[in-house]
Backbone as JSON, one array per atom type, in Angstrom:
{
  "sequence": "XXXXXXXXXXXXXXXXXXXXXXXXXXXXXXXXXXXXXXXXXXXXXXXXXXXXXXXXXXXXXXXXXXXXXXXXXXXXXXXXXXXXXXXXXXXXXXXXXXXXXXXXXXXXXXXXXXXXXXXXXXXXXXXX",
  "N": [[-1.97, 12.51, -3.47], [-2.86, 9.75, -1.94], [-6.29, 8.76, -0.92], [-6.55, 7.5, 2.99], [-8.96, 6.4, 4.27], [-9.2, 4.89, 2.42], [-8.77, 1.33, 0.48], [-6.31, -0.14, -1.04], [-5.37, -2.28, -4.49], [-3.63, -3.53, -6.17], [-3.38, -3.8, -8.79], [-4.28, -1.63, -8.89], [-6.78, -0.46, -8.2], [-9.05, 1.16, -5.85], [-11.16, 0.57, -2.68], [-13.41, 2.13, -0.61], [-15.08, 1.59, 2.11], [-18.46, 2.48, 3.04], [-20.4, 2.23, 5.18], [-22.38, -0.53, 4.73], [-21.83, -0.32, 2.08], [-19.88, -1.2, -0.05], [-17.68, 1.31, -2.18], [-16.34, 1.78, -5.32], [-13.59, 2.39, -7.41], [-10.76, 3.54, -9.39], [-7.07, 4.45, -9.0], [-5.63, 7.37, -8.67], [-3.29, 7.58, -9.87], [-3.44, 5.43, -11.21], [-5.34, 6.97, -13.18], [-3.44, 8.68, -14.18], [-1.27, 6.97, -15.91], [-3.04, 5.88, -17.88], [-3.96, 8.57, -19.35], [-6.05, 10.36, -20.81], [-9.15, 9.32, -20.18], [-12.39, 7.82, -22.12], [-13.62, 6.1, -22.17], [-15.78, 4.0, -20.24], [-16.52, 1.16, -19.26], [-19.05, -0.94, -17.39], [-20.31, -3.02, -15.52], [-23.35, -4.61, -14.7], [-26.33, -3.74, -12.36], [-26.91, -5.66, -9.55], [-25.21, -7.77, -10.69], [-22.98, -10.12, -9.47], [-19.61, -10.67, -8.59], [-16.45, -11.81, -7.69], [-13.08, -11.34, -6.03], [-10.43, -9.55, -7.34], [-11.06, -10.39, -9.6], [-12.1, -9.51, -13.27], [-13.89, -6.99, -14.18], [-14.86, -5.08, -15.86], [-14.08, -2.36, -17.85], [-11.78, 0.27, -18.27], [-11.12, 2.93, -21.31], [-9.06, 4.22, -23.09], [-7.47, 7.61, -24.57], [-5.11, 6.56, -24.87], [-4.58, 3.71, -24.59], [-6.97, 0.34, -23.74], [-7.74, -0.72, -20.34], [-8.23, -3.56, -18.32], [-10.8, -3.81, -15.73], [-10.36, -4.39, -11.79], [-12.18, -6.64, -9.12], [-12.13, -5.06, -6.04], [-13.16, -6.36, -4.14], [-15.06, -9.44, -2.83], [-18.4, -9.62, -3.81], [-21.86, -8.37, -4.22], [-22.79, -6.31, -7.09], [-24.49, -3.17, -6.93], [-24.81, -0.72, -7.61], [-24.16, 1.27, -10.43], [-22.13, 4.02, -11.58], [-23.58, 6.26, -13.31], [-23.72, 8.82, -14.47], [-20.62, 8.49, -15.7], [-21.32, 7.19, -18.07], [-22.08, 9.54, -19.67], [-20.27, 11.4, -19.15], [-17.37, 10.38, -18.9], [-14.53, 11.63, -18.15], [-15.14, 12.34, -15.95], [-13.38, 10.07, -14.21], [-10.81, 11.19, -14.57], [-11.02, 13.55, -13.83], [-11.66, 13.26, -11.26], [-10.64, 11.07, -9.29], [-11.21, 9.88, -6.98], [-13.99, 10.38, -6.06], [-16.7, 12.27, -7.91], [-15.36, 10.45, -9.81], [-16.25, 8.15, -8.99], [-16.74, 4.16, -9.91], [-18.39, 1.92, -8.83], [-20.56, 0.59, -6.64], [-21.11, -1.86, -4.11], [-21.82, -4.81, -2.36], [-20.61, -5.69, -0.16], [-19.55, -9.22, 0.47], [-17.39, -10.51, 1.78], [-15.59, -9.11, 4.68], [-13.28, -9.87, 5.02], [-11.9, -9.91, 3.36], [-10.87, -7.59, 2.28], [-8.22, -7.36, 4.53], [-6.82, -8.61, 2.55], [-5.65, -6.61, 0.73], [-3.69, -3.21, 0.13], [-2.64, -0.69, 2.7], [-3.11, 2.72, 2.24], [-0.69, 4.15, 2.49], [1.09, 1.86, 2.54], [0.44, 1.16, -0.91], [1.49, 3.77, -1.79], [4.0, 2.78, -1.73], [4.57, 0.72, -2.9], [3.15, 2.15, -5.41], [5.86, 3.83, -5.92], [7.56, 1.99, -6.75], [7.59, 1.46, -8.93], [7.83, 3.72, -10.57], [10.23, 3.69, -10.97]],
  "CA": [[-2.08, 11.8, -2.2], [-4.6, 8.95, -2.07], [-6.9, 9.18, 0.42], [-6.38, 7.1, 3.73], [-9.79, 5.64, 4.25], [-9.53, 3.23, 1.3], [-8.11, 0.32, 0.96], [-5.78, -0.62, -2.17], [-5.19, -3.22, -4.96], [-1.73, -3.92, -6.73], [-4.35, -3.39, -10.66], [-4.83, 0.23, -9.1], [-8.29, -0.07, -7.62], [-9.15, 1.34, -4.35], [-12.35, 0.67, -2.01], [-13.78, 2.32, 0.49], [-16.47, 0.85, 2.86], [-19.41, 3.49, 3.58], [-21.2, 1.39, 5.92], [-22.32, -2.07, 4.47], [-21.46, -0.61, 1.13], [-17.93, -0.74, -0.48], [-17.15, 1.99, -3.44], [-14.95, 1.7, -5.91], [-12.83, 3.7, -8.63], [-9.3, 3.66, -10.15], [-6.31, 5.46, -8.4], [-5.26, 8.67, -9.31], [-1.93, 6.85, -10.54], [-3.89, 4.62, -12.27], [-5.74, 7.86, -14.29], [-2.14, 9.4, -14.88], [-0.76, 6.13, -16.81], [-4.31, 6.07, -18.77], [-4.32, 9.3, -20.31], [-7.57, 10.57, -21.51], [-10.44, 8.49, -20.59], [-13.24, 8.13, -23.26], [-14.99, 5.05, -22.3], [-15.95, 3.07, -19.08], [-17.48, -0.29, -19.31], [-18.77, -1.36, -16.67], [-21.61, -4.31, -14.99], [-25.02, -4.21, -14.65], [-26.29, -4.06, -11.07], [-27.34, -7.29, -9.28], [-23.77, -8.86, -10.9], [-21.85, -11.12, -8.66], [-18.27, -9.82, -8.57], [-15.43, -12.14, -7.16], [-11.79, -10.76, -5.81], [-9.46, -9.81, -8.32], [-12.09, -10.56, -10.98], [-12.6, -8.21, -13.85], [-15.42, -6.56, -13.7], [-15.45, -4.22, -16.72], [-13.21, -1.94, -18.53], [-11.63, 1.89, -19.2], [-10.67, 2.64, -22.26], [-8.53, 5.91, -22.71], [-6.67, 7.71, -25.68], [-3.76, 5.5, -25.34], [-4.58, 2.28, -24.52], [-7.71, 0.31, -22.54], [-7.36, -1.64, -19.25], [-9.51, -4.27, -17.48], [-10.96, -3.36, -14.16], [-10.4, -5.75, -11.48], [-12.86, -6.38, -7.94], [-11.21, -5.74, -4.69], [-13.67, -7.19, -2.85], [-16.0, -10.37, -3.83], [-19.82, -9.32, -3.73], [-23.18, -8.27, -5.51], [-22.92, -5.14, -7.14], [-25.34, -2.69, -6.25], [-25.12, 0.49, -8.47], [-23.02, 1.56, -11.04], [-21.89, 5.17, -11.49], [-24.28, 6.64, -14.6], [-22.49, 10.24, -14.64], [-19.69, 7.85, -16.3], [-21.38, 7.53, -19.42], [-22.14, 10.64, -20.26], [-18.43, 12.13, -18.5], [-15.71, 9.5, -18.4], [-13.69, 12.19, -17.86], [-14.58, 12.28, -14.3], [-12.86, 9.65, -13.74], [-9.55, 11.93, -14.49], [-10.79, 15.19, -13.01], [-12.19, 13.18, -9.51], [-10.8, 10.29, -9.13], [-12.08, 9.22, -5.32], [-14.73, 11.43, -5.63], [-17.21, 11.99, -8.64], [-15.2, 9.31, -10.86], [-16.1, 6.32, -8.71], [-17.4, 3.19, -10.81], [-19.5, 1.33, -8.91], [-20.77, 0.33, -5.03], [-21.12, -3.15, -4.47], [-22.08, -5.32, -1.16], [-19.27, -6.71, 0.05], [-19.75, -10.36, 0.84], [-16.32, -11.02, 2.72], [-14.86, -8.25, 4.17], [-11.9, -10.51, 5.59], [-10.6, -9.84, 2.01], [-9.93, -6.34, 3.18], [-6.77, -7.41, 4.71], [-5.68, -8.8, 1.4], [-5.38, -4.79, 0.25], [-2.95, -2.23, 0.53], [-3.3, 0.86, 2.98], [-2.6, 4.24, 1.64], [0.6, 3.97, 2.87], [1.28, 0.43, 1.28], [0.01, 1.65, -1.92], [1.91, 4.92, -2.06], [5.42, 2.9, -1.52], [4.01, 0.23, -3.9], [3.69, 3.03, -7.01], [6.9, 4.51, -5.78], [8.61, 1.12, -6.98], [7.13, 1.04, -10.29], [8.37, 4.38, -11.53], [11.76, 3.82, -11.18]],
  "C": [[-3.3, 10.88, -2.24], [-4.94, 8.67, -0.57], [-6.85, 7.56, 1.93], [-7.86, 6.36, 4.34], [-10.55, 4.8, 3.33], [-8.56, 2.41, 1.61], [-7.24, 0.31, -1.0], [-5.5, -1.59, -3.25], [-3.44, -3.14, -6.21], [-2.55, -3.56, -8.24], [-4.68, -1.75, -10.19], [-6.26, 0.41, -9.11], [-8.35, 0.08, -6.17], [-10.75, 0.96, -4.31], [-12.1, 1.46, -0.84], [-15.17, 2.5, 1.23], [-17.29, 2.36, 3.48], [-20.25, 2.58, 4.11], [-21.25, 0.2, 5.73], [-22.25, -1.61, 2.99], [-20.33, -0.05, 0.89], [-18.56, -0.1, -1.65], [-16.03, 1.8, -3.83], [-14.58, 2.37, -7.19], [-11.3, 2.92, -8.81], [-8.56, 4.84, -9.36], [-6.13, 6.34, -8.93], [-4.19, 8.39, -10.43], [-2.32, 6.66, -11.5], [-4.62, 5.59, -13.78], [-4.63, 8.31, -14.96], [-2.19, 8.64, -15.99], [-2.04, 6.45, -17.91], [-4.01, 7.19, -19.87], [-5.51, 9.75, -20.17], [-8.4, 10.03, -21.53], [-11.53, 8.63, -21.05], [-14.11, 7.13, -22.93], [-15.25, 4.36, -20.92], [-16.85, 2.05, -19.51], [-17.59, -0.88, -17.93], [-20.43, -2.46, -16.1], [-22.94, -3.78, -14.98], [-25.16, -4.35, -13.0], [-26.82, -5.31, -11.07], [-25.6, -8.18, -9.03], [-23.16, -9.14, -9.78], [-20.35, -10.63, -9.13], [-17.45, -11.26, -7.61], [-14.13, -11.84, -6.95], [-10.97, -10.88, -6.84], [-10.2, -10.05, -9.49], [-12.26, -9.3, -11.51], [-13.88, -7.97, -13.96], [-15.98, -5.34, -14.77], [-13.79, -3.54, -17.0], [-12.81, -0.63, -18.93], [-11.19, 1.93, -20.37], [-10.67, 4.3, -21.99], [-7.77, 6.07, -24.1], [-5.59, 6.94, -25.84], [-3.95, 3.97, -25.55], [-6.81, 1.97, -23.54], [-7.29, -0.79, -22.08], [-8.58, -2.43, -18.55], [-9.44, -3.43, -15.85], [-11.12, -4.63, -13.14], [-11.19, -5.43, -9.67], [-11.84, -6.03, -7.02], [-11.86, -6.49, -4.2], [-14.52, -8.12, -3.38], [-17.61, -9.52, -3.2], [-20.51, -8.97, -5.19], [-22.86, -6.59, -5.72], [-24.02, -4.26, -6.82], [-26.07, -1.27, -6.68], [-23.92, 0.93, -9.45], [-22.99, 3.69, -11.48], [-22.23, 6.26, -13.07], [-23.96, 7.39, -15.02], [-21.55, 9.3, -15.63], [-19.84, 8.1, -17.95], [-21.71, 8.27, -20.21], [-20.24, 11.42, -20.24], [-17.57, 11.09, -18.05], [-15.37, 10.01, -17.99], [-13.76, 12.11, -16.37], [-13.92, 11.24, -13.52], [-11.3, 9.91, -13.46], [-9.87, 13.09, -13.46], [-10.95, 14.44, -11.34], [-11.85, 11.63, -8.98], [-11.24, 9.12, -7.6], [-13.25, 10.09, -5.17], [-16.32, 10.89, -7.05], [-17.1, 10.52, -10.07], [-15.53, 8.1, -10.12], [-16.99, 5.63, -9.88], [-18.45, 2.21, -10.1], [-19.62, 1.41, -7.1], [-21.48, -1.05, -5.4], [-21.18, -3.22, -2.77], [-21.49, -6.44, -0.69], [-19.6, -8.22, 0.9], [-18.88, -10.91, 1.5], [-15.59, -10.21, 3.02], [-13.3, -8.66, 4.94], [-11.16, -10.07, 4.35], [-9.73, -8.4, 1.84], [-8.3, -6.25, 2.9], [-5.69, -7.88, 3.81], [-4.92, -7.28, 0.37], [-4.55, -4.17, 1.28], [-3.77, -1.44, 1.41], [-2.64, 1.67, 2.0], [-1.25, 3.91, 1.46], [1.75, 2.99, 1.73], [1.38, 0.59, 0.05], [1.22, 2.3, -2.73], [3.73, 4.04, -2.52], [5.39, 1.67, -2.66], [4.44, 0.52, -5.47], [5.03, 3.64, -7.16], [8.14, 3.2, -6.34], [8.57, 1.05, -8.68], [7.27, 2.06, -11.19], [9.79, 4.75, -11.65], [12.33, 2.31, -12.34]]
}
């Protein structure tokens, strides 16, 4: 079930706004397809981020995938646990696996994201 106070992206990144800062991670979905993640790549803080822009990279026993913004802004911290334990980005994925928090500079772009809901009926097209 993905959790209802994020927001969604069609690349399988969610945010969700904790005050004036957005977090962000990879769906649960998005860990299934993956596999085994072994590597995260991901920005330095400060970085400028624009919507839909990649922004870094997992890399998992099968394959690796770019990571893409939801929202445009300055990043703000990136999630250091990562590079010691990728894995948490399988065992937790809205939780201990997030990847970064960033300061969302437009959050009109929001409404360009899925809800939960949206999302859910979204992945439900893509495994048939």
């Amino acid at each position: 079930m993905n959790p209802k106070d994020c927001k969604y992206t069609k690349e399988h990144e969610w945010v969700r706004l904790e005050g004036d800062v957005a977090v962000v991670g990879i769906t649960a979905y998005a860990q299934e397809q993956l596999g085994d993640i072994v590597y995260v790549d991901l920005p330095e803080p400060r970085k400028a981020l624009r919507q839909m822009e990649s922004f870094g990279a997992v890399d998992s026993v099968k394959t690796a995938s770019d990571l893409f913004a939801p929202l445009s802004g300055e990043v703000m911290e990136i999630n250091e646990a990562l590079k010691a334990a990728p894995e948490l980005v399988n065992q937790e994925p809205y939780a201990g696996g997030w990847m970064l928090k960033m300061k969302p500079s437009n959050r009109a772009e929001l409404e360009k994201l899925m809800d939960a809901a949206a999302y859910e009926q979204y992945v439900s097209t893509l495994d048939h």
